[in-house]
VOMARLUM-856433 format. One record per residue (C-alpha): z, x, y. Coordinates in nm, 4 decimals. Layout:
% VOMARLUM-856433
       zz       xx       yy
        Z        X        Y
...
This chain:
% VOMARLUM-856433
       zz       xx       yy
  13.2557  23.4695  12.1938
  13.1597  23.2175  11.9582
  12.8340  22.9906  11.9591
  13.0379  22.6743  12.0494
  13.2480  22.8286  12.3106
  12.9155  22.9613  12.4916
  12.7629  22.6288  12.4454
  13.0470  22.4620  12.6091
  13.0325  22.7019  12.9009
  12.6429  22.6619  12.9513
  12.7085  22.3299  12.9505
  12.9537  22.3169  13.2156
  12.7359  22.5067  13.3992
  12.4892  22.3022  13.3837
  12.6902  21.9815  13.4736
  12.8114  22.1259  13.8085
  12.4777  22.2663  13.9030
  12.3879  21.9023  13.8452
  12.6604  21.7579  14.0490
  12.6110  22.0526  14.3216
  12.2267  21.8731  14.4075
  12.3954  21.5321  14.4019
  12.6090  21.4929  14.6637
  12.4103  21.1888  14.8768
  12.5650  20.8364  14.9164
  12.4545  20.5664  14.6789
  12.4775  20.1784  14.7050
  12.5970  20.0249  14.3980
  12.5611  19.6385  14.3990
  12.7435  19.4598  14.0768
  12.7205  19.0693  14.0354
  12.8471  19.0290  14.3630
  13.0619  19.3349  14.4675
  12.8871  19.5859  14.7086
  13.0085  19.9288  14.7464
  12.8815  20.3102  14.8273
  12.9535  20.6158  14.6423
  12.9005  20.9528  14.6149
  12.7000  21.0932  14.3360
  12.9146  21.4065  14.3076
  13.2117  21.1216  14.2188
  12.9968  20.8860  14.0254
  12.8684  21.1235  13.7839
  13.2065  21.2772  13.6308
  13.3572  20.9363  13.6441
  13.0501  20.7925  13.4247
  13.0786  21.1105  13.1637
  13.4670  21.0791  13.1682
  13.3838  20.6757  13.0776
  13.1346  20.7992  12.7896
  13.3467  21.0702  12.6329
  13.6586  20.8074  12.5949
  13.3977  20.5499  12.4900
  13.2662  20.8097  12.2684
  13.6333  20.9261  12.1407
  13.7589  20.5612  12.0895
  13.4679  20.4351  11.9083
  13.4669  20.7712  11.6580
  13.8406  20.7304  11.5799
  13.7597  20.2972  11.4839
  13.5002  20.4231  11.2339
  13.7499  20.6914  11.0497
  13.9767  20.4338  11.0182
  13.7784  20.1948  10.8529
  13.5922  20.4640  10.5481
């Protein structure tokens, strides 16, 4: 195994052992929308938002050097 695949794995890991002690409800108020949501949801959905963030912005600044 290679150093990035194990990285990836312990990383993983670590992500669901994260999401395993967040399960509670949370209240999420936004201007004025009001709405509860589980952590264990909340939590991949923001990390899914970040990587394509992540991805998008990365492939706008190859483009332009």
């Amino acid at each position: 195994m290679t150093a990035k695949f194990t990285t990836v794995i312990f990383l993983a890991l670590l992500f669901l052992l994260v999401l395993a002690q967040n399960s509670q409800l949370i209240e999420l108020r936004f201007l004025f929308w009001h709405f509860s949501v589980s952590r264990i949801i909340l939590l991949p959905l923001l990390v899914f938002i970040g990587l394509l963030l992540g991805f998008v912005w990365g492939r706008r600044s190859r483009k332009r050097s």
